[in-house]
Every structure is written in C-alpha cells, then in structure tokens.
C-alpha positions as CSV (number, residue, x, y, z in Angstrom):
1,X,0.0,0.0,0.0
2,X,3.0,2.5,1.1
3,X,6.7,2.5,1.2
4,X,6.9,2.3,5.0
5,X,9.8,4.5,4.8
6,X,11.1,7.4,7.0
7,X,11.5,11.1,6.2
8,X,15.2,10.7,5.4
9,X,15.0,10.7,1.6
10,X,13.0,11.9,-1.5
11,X,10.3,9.6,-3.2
12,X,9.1,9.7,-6.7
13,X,6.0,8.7,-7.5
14,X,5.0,7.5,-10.7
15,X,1.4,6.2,-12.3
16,X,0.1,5.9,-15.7
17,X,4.3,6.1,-17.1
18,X,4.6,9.6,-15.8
19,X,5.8,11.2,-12.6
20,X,3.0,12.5,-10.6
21,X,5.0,14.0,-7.8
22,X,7.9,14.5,-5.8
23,X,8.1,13.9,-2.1
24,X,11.0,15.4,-0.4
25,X,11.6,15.0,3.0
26,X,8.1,12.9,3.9
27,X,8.6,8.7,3.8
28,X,5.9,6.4,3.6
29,X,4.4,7.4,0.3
30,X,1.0,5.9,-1.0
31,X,2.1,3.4,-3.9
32,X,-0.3,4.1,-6.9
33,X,-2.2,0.6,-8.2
34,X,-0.6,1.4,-11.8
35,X,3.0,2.5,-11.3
36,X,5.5,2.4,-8.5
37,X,7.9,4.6,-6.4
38,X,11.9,5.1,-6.6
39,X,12.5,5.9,-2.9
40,X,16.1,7.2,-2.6
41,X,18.1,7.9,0.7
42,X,19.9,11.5,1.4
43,X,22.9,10.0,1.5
44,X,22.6,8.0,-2.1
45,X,24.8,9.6,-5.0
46,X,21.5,9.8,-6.8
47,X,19.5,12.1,-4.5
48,X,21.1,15.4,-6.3
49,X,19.9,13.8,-9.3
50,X,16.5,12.7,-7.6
51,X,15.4,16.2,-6.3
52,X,15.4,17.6,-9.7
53,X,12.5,15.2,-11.3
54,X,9.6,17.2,-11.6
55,X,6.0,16.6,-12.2
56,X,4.6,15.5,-15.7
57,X,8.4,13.9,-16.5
58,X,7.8,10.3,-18.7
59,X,9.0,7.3,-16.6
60,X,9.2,3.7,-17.3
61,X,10.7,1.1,-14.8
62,X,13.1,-1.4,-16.9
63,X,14.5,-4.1,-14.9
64,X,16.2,-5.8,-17.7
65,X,19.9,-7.4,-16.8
66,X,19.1,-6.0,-12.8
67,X,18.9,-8.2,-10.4
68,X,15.2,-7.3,-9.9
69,X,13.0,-10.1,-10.6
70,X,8.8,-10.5,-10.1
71,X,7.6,-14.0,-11.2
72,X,3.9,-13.9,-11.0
73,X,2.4,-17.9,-10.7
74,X,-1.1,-19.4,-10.9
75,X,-2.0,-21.8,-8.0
76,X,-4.4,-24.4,-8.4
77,X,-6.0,-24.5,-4.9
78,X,-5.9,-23.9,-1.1
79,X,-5.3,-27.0,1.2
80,X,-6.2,-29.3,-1.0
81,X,-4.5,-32.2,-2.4
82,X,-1.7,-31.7,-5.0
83,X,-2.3,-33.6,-8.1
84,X,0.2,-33.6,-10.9
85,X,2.1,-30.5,-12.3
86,X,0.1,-28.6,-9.2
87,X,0.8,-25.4,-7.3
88,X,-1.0,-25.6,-4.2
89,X,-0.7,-23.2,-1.5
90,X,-1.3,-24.6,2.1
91,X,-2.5,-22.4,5.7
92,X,-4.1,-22.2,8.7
93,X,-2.9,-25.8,8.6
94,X,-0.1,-27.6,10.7
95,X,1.8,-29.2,8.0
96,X,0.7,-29.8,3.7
97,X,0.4,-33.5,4.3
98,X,2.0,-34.3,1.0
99,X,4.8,-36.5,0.0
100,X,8.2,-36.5,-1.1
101,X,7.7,-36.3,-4.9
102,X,7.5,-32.4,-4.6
103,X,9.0,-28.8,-3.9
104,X,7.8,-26.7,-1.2
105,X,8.8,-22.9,-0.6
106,X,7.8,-22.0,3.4
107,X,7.0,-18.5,4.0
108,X,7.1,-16.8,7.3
109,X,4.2,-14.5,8.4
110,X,6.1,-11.7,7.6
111,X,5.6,-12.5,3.7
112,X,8.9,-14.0,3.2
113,X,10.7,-17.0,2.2
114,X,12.4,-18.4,5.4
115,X,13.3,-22.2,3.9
116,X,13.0,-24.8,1.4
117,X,11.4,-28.7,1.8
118,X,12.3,-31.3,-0.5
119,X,10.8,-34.5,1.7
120,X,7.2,-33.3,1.7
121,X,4.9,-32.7,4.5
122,X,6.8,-29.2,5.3
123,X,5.2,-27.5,8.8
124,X,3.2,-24.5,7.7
125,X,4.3,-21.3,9.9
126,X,1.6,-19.5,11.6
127,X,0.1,-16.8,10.1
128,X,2.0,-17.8,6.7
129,X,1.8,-20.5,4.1
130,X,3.9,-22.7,2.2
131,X,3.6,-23.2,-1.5
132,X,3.8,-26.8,-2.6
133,X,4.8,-27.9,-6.6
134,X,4.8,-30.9,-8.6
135,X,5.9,-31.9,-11.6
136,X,6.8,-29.0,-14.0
137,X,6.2,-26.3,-10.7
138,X,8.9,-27.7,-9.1
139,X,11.9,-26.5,-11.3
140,X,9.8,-23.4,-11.7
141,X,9.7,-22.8,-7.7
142,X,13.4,-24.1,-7.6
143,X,14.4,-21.3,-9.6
144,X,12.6,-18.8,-8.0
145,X,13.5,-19.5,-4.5
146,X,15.6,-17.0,-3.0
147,X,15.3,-17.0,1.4
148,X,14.4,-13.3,2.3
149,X,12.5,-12.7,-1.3
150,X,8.8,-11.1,-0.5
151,X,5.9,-13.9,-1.9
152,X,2.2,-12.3,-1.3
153,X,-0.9,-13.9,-2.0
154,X,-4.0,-12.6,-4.4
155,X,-6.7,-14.9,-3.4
156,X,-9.1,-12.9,-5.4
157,X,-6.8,-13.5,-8.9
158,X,-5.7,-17.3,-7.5
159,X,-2.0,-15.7,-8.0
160,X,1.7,-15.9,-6.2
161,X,3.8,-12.8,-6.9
162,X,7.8,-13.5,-5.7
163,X,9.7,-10.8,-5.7
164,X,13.4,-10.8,-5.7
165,X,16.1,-7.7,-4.8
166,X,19.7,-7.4,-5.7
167,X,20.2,-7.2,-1.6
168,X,18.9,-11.0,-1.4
169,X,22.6,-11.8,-3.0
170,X,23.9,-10.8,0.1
171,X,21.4,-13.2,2.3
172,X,22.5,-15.6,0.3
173,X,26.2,-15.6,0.3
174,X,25.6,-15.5,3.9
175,X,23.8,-18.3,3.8
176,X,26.0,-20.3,1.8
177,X,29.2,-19.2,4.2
178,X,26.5,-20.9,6.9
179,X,25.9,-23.8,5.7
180,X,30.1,-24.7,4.7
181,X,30.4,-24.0,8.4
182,X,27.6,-26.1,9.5
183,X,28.4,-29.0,7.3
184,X,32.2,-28.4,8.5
185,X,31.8,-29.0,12.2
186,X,29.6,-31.8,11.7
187,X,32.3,-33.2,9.4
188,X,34.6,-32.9,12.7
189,X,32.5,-34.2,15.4
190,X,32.3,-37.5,13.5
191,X,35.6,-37.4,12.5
192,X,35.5,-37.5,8.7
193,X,38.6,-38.1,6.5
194,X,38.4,-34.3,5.1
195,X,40.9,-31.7,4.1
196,X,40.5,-29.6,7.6
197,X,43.1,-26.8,6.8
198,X,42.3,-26.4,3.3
199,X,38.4,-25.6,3.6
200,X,39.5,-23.8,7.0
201,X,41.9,-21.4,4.8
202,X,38.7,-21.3,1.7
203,X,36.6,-20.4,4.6
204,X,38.3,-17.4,5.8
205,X,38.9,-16.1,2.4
206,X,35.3,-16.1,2.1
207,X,34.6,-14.2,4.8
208,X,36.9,-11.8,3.5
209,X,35.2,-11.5,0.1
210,X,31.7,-11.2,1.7
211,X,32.9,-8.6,4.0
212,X,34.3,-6.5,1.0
213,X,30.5,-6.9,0.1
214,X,29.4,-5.3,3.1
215,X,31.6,-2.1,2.7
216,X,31.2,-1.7,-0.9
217,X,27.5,-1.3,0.3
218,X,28.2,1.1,2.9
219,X,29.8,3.2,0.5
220,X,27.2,3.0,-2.2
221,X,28.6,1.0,-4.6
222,X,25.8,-1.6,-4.8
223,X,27.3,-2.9,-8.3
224,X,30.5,-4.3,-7.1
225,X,29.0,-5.7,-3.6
226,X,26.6,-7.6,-5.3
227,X,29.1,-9.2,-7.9
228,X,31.2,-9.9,-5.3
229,X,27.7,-11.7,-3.2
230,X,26.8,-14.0,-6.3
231,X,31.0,-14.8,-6.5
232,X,30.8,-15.8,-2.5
233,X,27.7,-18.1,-3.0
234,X,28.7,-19.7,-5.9
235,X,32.1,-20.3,-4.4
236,X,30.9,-21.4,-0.7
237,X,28.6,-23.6,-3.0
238,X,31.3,-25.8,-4.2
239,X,33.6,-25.3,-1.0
240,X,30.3,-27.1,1.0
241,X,31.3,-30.6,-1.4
242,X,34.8,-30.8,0.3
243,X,33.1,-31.1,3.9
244,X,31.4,-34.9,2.0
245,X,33.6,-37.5,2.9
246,X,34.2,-39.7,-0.5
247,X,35.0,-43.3,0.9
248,X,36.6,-46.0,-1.3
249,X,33.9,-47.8,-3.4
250,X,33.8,-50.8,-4.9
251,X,31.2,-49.6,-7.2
252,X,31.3,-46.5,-8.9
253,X,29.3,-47.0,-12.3
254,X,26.8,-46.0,-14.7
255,X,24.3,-46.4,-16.9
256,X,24.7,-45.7,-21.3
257,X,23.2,-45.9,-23.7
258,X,26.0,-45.3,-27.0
259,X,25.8,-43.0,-29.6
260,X,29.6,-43.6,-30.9
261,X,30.6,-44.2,-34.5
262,X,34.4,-44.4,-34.3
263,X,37.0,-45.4,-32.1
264,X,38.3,-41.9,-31.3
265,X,34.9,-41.1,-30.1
266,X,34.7,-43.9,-27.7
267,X,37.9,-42.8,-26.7
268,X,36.7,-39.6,-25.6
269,X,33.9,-41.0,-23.3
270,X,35.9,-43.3,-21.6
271,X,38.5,-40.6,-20.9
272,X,35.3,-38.5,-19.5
273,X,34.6,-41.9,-17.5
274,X,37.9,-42.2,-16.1
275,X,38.0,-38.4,-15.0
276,X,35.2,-38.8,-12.9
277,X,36.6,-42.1,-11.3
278,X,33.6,-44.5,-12.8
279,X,35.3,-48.2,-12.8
280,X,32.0,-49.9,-14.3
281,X,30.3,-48.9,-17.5
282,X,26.6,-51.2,-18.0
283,X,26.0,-50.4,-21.5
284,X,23.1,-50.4,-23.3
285,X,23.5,-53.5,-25.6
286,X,19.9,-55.3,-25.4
287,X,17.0,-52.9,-26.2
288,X,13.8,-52.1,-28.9
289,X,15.9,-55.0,-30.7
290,X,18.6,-53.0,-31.2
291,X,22.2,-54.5,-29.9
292,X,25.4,-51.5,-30.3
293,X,27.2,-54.7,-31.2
294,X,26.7,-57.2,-34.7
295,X,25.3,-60.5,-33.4
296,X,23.8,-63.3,-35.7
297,X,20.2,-63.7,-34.3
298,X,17.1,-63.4,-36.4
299,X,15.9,-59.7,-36.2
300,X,17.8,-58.5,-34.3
301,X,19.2,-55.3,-36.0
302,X,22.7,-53.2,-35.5
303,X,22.0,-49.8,-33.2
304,X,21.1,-47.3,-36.1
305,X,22.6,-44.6,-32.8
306,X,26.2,-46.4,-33.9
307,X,26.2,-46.4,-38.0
308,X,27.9,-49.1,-39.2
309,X,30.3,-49.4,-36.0
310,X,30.8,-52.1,-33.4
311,X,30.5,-50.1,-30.7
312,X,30.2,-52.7,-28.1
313,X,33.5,-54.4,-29.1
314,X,35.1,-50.5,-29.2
315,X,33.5,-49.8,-25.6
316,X,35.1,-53.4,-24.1
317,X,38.4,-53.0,-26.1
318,X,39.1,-49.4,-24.8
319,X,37.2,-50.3,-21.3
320,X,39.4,-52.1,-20.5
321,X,43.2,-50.8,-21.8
322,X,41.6,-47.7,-18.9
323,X,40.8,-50.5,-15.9
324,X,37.6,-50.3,-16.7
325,X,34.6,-53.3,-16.5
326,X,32.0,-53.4,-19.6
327,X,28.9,-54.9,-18.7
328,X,25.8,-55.6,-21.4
329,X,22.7,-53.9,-19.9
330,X,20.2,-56.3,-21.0
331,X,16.1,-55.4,-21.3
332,X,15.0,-59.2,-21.7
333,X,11.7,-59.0,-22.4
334,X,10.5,-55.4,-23.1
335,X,11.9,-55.5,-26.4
336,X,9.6,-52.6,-28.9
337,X,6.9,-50.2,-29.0
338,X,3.6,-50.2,-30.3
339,X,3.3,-47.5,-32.4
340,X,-0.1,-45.0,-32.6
341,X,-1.2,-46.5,-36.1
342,X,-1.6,-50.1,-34.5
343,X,1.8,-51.0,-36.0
344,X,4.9,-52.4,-33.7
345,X,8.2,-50.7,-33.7
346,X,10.3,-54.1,-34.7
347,X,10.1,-57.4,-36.7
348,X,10.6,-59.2,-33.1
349,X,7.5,-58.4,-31.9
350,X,5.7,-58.9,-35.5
351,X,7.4,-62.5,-35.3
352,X,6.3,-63.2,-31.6
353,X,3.0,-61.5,-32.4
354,X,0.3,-63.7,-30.9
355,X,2.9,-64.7,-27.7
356,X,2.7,-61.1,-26.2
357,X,2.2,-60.5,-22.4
358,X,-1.5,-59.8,-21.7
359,X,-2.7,-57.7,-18.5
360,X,-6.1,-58.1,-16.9
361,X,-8.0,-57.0,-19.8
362,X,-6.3,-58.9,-22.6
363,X,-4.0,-55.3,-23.8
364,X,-1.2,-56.6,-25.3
365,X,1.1,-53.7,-24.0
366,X,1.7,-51.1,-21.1
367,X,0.6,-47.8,-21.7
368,X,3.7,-46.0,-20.2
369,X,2.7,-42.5,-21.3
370,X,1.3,-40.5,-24.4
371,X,4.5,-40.8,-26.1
372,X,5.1,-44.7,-25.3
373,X,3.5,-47.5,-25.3
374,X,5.8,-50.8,-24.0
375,X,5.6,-54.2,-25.6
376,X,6.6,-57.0,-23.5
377,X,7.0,-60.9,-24.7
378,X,5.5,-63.2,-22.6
379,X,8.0,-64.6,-20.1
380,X,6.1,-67.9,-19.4
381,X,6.3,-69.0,-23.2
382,X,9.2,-71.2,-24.1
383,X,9.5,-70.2,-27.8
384,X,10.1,-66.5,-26.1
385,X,12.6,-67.5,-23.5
386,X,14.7,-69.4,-25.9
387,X,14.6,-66.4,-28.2
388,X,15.9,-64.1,-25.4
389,X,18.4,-66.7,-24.1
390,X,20.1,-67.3,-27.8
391,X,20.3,-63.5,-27.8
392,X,22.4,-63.8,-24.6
393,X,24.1,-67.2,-25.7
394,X,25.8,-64.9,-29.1
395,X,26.9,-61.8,-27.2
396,X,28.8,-64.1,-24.8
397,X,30.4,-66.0,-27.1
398,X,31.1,-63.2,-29.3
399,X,32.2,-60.1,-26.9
400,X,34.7,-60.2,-24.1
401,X,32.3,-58.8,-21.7
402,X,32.7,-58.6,-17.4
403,X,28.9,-58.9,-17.1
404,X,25.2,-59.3,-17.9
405,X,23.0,-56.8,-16.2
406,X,19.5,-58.1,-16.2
407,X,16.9,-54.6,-16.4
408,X,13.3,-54.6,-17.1
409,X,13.7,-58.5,-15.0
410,X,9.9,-58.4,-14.3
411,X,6.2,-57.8,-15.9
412,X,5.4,-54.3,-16.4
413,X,3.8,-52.0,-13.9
414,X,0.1,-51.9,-13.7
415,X,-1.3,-51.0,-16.9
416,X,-3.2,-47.9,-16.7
417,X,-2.7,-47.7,-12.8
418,X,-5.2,-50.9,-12.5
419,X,-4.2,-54.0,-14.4
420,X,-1.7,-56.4,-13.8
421,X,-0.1,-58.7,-16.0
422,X,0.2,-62.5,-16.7
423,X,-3.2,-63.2,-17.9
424,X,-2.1,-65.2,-21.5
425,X,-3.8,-68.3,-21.6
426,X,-0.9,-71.1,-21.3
427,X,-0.2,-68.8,-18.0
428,X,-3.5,-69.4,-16.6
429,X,-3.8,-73.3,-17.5
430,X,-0.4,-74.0,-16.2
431,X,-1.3,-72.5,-12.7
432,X,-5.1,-74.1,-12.5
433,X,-2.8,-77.8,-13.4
434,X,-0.1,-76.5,-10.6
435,X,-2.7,-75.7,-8.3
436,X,-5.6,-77.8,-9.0
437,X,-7.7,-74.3,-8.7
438,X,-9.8,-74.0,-11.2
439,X,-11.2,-70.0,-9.9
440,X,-10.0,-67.4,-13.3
441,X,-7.4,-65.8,-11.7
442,X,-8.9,-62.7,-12.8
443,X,-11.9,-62.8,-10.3
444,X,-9.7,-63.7,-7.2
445,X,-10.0,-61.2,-4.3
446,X,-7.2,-59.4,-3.2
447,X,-5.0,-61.3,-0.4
448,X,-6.3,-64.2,-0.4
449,X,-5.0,-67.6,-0.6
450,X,-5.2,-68.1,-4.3
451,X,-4.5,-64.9,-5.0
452,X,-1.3,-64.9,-3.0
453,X,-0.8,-68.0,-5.0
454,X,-1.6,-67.0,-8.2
455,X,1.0,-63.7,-7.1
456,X,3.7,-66.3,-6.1
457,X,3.4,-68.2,-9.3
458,X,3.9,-65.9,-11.8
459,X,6.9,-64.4,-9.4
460,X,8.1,-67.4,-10.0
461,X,8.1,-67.3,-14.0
462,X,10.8,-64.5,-14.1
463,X,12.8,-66.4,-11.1
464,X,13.1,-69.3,-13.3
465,X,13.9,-67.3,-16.2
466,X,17.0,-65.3,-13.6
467,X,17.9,-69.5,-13.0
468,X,18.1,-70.3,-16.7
469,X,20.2,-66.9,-17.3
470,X,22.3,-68.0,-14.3
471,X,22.5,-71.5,-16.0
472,X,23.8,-69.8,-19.2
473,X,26.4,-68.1,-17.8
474,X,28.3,-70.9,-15.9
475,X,28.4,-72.8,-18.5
476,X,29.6,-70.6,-21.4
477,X,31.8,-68.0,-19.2
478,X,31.6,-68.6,-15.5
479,X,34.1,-65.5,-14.5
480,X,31.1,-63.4,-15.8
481,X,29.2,-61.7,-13.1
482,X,25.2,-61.2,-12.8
483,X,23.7,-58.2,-12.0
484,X,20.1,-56.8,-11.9
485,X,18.3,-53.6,-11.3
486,X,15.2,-54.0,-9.2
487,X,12.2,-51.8,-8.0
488,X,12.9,-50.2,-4.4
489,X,9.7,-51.2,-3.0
490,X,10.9,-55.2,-2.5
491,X,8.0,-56.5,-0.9
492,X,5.3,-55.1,-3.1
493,X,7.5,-55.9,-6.3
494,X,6.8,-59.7,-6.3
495,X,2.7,-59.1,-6.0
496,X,2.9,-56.4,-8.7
497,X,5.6,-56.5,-10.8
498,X,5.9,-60.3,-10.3
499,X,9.8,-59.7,-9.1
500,X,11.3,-61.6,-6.4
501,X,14.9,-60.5,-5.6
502,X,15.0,-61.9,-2.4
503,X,14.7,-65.4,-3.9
504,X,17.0,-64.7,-6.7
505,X,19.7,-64.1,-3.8
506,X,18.7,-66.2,-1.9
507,X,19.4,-69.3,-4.2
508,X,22.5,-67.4,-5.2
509,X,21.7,-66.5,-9.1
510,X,23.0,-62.5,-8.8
511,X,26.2,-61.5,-7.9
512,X,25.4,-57.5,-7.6
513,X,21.7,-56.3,-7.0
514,X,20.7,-52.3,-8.0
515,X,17.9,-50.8,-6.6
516,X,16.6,-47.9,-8.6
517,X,16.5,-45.4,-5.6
518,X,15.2,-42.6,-7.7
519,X,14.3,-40.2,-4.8
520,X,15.7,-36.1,-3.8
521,X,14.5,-37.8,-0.2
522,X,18.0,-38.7,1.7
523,X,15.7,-39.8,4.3
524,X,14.3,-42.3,1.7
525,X,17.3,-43.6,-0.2
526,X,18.8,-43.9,3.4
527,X,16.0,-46.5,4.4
528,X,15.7,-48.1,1.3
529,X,19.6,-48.8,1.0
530,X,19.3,-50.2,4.6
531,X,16.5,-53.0,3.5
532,X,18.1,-53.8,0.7
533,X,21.9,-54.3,2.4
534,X,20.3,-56.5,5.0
535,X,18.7,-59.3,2.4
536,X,21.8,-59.1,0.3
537,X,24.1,-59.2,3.4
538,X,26.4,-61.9,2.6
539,X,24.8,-63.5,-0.5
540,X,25.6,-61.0,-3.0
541,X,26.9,-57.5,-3.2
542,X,25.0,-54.4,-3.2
543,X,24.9,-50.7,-5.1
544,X,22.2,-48.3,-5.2
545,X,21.0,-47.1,-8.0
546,X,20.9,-43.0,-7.7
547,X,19.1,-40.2,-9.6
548,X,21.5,-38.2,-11.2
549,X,18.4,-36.8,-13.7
550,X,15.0,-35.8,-12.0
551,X,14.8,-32.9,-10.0
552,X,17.3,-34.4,-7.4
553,X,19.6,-31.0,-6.6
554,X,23.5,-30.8,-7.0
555,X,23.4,-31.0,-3.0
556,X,21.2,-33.6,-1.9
557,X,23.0,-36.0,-5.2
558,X,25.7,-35.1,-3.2
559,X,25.0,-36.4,0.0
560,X,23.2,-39.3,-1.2
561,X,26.8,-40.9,-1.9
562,X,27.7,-41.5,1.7
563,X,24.6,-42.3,2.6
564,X,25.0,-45.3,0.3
C-alpha cells in the first residue's frame, strides 16, 4: 500500500508512465495501483539527481539485466491435495500432508521466504503459508527460491507474486558461508577423513570476500557488492562438497546408452569416465531390438545410434586398456513399442505377435505414457525364453564382456494404474494344473489364498527365467558376473511386478543387486539402502542405483553418496 519508509530521503511517485509527484523529506508514500515509487536515501549519490525530477516527466521502470525479478504464478488450490504438475498453496494448517515427490517454498508470516522442503509434509508457519509444486512447478519454484524474497498472495486473482532484490545476493552468500560451516563442524565431530586446513583457509577467504560486500554497500557501490555476493555463493557452494567424505567404493558405475561411430569417439567418453573415477560402465546392448554390437540372431538389428560401428566391441576393447569393467545392460523381455497406427516398432515383436504378455483386460502392452507404449513378450512361453536366451548365448560368445546386467527383469507395472499382467492363456492353465484351482485368476479377491498363490506363481516365471540366465552363464563363461536392477519397493514388487529378488539371492543366481533409488528424499534412499543391504548381506553384493536426472539437486545427489 505505502513505502513504509522514513522522512530521510525523497520519493518519486510514478502512475500511468509519468511522474505525478515529488516527495521530499516525507517517507511512507501511497504506492499508486498502476506505477510504482523510486525511494532514494539523502545520502545515495542519486539524491542530487532525484530532487530535480519534476511533475509530468515520462517514466518507465526497466528491470532488464538488474537483479530485480517478479515472477507472478497461478495456484491451483488452497489445502487441497496436490495432483500432478500442481501449485497448491497450504495455511491455517499444521503441515501440507504431501509426499516426497514435490518442492515446497515455506514462508514466514512476515511474507517472506524463510526455507525450502524437498521430503514433503513441510510444517506450515503460523500466520504464513507454504507453496507446494509438482511436476513441471517444481523447477519453476526451484528457480525462484531466494530466502528473504517477499511472496504475497492474491486470493481474489488465484495468483503468487515472488519478488526478488539485488540485496537477497547478500542473504544468500551469507547463507551459503552458513551452511560450509555447519556442514564443517559436523564433518569434525564425526571425525570425517576431510581436508580440515584447506576448507579452513577457503573459509576465511570467504569471509573476506563477503565482508568486501558489506563495505562496498556502505559506500554505495551496490554494483561491485553484489558481484562480489553472487562470486561468495557460488564459491561457498562448491567449497560445501569438500566437507562430504568420498570413501573408497567398490562400485562406482553408470548407466549408457551409446551414440559412438568411431573409435576416437569412444575414446573420448571413456576418458570423460575415467576423469570422474567411474570403474564400471553397463551399457546399453539389449534394447527395442537393437544391440550396439553385430550378433547373428534373427531380427535383431545393428543400433542405427552407432552407424555401421561395433560399438560394443570398441567400448570393451578401450574399457578395458583404462581399468575399466563393460557390462551388457540387457532389457530381456520389453523388447519394442507399439506404435499410434496399431503397428509395432520391430520385426521381433511382428514375429512373436500372438505370444505377447496380456494384463487383466487382454491389452497386449503397457501404456507408459502418451509418447510410449511398451511391448513386453510373454516370459512364461518357451518359444520366447529361448529367443531371449540365444540372444544372450551370441553376445557371450562373441564379446569379451565382465557382465550381464538383467533390467526390465519383471512384468510391467500396472497397466493404466489398475491391471496387472500375466493373464495369457498357457499362464493361466499351467497354474489351474499346478494348483488344482480352477477359480479365473482374474476374479480372485485381493489377499487371499489363491490370490497370493496366483502372485507367487507368476513371481516365479521370471525367477526361473533369472535361473536359466544363471545357468547360461556358468556354462559358457563362469568368471562373468550377474547383475540386476530392481524396484525399491521389494515386498510389493513380487505381488505387482511379479519380481522376487530376495529369492534370486537367496538361491545365489546375482552377484550385484541395484535398486533404482530414484528419490531427492535422503531420508528415503537412506531406508531403502538399509532393506536392501540387510537381504543381500552376505549372499551377494549391493549398489544403489541414484538419480543423477530428476529434480534431485547438485546438494542432496551429493549427500546421497555417503549415505549409500
């Protein structure tokens, strides 16, 4: 409504893109609805400069390139529930209630940003609110999110206005300094294995710096003091990594998917590889039919993402001359798309086309979203194991590979959110014969005994599918290792997604299990490493599988590597 400022200082009021007066010497100035006020201080350069505007002058506010920014957002609702790709704004309430998959700006009653939430279910200060986004709002509220920045609500227009000023660069490189030092004397009362005297020298330096800040304020040169605020932050940023203790790991690997088409290409990825310490490369080499290598199995075609180039044997060739391990990252049986005309995206599935995994409703794929529809052959058919397995049986014989790491091990996820898989005829015969119950699977009521049985059986068509895999590999190159990457939810993977880890380790078919812990929730990869370390304890070795994509931030990636 008014500036709220003090007589010390002239104010120049502008409305309609002309000055309509000049108040010297008065403070707390009405702010007209269509313009806005420069308020400058007597002692500011500008105020000789200032007390010669006169009435009538043309004005126009430019905040290009300034460090002024005014984001205006659209919320979707008041305490309700946050849906997908939401902005919902939450008070008068203790906490939002929502869960981790979500970005949450808490402001104070005094209209400003005072934290951020990543885990969900922030606490909701009295007499402010907290804005909660999903999806697509939360980059959007990532980006705005400044601590100190003014957020006001328009209940009337359903709108958020954040406002940001050049002086939150200094809250923030105060901040930053904060958190280095809070980080730092944890780091010491648990005794890390740290570089003490270095990020104890970095830390004073900073202090320095941001004190340079401070004066160049005092003196009114707010140009340089707040390049030298966004130079702290970003620094104090990078400094807060050092106070991470980086143990030894057995493990550190990733996920590719190659694009190469010469040798001097793969060359340069496995130099990148080797400069960030990665010692195990599972690369993409069974997938939509494609293979990165040349194999001699009936339509199965060459990676058109290679050209004409065995990438595979480059990968392994160079791989190793660097120390590193090549493993083929294997889809088994999600092998194609079905395309929008009806069509499928390969001569594989046109070949197995009336041996397809069925869900509930007889669909013949998994609707994963609007651009892509997964095609899965059915695991329980022997024609379409054997297919899978001779794939497997050539790039062993063929390629000097450390490993076969078994993805997509499982049926797909519920089709449309409802239906589950494994409802192909020679399924359902072979379990009413196993059984001697003769119920359609399809009407059994949830949890009970035949439908735990009916869950266990078809768990048990990918475990002996893992067995035959397992069988394979002894007996055409036993030094290879085994690897998989599993669900995080264990228990409720082997009713819904028909995989049972725990049984493949426990009868000793894995070597290395990955859980996909695809969270920005320490609190959650934390827990979900733990129950997965304690059923591989001693039967087979254990990484988590971390989301380094998402809208997991530079900081909590970061801290998710000791966790693990």
């Amino acid at each position: 409504k008014t500036t709220d400022t003090n007589i010390y200082g002239t104010e120049i009021v502008v409305s309609g893109g002309e000055v309509i007066k000049v108040e010297i010497g008065k403070g707390n100035v009405e702010i007209p609805a269509d313009g806005f006020v420069l308020s400058i201080h007597k002692d500011n350069v500008k105020i000789t400069e200032a007390n010669r505007v006169k009435k009538g002058e043309k004005a126009e506010l430019n905040l290009e390139g300034s460090d002024y920014r005014v984001l205006k957002l659209k919320y979707d609702g008041i305490n309700v529930t946050r849906g997908e790709n939401m902005l919902i704004v939450y008070k008068n309430v203790a906490t939002t209630g929502t869960n981790m998959y979500g970005y949450e700006i808490v402001v104070d009653k005094d209209g400003l940003a005072s934290s951020e939430n990543f885990s969900g279910n922030a606490k909701v200060p009295v007499g402010g609110f907290v804005l909660s986004g999903h999806g697509d709002m939360i980059k959007v509220l990532q980006g705005a999110y400044a601590r100190g920045e003014i957020i006001t609500l328009d209940e009337s227009s359903k709108e958020v206005l954040i406002i940001k000023t050049p002086i939150l660069r200094l809250n923030g490189a105060d901040d930053a300094i904060q958190t280095v030092v809070d980080a730092f004397d944890e780091a010491k009362k648990e005794y890390k294995t740290i570089n003490y005297p270095k990020i104890t020298e970095e830390l004073e330096a900073l202090r320095a710096e941001l004190e340079k800040s401070e004066k160049a304020i005092s003196d009114g040169d707010f140009e340089s003091a707040m390049e030298i605020a966004k130079s702290v932050k970003n620094k104090a940023e990078k400094l807060k990594f050092q106070t991470i203790e980086s143990n030894l790991a057995e493990n550190r690997a990733m996920w590719y998917r190659s694009d190469e088409k010469s040798d001097e290409e793969v060359r340069e990825t496995i130099a990148k590889l080797k400069s960030l310490n990665v010692n195990t490369l599972y690369l993409e080499t069974w997938f939509d039919g494609y293979c990165p290598g040349f194999i001699d199995v009936e339509g199965v075609t060459h990676s058109p993402y290679n050209g004409n180039f065995d990438a595979l044997e480059a990968f392994i060739r160079i791989g190793h001359e660097e120390g590193i391990e090549i493993h083929a990252w294997v889809e088994n049986f999600f092998v194609g798309y079905l395309n929008k005309d009806g069509t499928f995206s390969n001569d594989i599935l046109n070949k197995f086309k009336n041996q397809l995994l069925l869900d509930k409703e007889g669909n013949n794929f998994y609707y994963y979203n609007e651009r892509a529809t997964f095609v899965f052959l059915n695991p329980f058919d022997r024609e379409c194991r054997d297919y899978i397995l001779e794939v497997y049986t050539k790039l062993i014989e063929k390629y000097d590979l450390d490993g076969i790491h078994l993805d997509y091990i499982r049926f797909p996820e519920l089709n449309y959110g409802k239906n589950d898989y494994g409802y192909n005829a020679d399924i359902i015969d072979a379990f009413k014969k196993e059984t001697g119950i003769t119920q359609d699977p399809r009407t059994f009521a949830e949890g009970t005994a035949n439908d735990n049985k009916w869950d266990a059986f078809r768990a048990n068509i990918i475990t002996t599918f893992v067995k035959e895999v397992f069988d394979l590999v002894c007996d055409r190159s036993p030094e290879m290792l085994i690897t998989c990457a599993t669900y995080p939810d264990m228990a409720n993977a082997k009713k819904t997604i028909a995989q049972d880890v725990e049984s493949w380790v426990k009868n000793g078919y894995i070597d290395e299990v990955f859980s996909m812990t695809y969270s920005g929730d320490n609190n959650y990869v934390y827990d979900n490493a733990k129950k997965y370390s304690s059923v591989c304890n001693g039967k087979s070795f254990y990484s988590t599988g971390l989301a380094a994509f998402m809208d997991t931030t530079n900081e909590n990636f970061a801290y998710q590597l000791p966790i693990v």
